[in-house]
C-alpha positions, 0 to 999 in steps of 0.5 A: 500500500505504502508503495502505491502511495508512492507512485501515486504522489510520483505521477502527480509530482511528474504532471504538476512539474510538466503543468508548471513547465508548461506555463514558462514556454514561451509565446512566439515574439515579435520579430525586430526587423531591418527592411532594405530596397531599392528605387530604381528611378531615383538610384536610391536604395533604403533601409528602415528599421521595424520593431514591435514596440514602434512598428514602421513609425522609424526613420527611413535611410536612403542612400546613392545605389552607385556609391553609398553615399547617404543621400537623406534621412526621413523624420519618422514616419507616422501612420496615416491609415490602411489602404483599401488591401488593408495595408498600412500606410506610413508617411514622412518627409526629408526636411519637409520638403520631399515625402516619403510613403512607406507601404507595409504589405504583411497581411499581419505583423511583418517578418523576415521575407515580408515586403514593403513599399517605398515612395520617395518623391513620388519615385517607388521601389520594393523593400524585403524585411530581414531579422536584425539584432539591436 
């Protein structure tokens, strides 16, 4: 009898350890990202960070495709709202003067392979969505 006692408390032991394990598994995160792309028209490529805490609300950097010259920085983009695909919009501007669009085409929370779209005074190009650690 004592021994059944025993098995009894071991196999409770053993379901509550694997309960309590359970609970400290953790829940797939967020992913923080660095998008890059081009713009053809302009011989400009971009990079703009994406984190879960700030999503796309960064700075954008846009760069000489020839030499890799920094060209401009955006201020930080702002939503402005879903398009009618539901994707999100952003937008900026450098120094006020050109604007800046920044289109998110996840279907939820972006992740590496995800794309974007950027516009940079009125010239579009694709972006493609890396992991990157801070």
């Amino acid at each position: 009898m004592n021994g059944l006692k025993s098995i009894k408390l071991m196999a409770i032991s053993t379901l509550a350890g694997i309960g309590v394990l359970g609970i400290f598994v953790p829940a797939a995160r967020a992913f923080d990202l660095i998008c890059m792309g081009v713009i053809p028209a302009a011989r400009l490529s971009f990079t703009v960070p994406h984190s879960p805490e700030s999503g796309f609300m960064q700075q954008v950097e846009f760069r000489n495709v020839m030499t890799g010259a920094g060209v401009a920085t955006s201020d930080h983009l702002t939503f402005d709202r879903n398009n009618e695909q539901g994707q999100g919009i952003f937008r900026g501007s450098v120094r006020g003067m050109a604007d800046v669009v920044l289109i998110d085409m996840a279907d939820f929370q972006p992740e590496p392979g995800s794309e974007i779209s950027v516009g940079y005074d009125g010239q579009w190009g694709r972006g493609t969505c890396a992991p990157y650690d801070r």
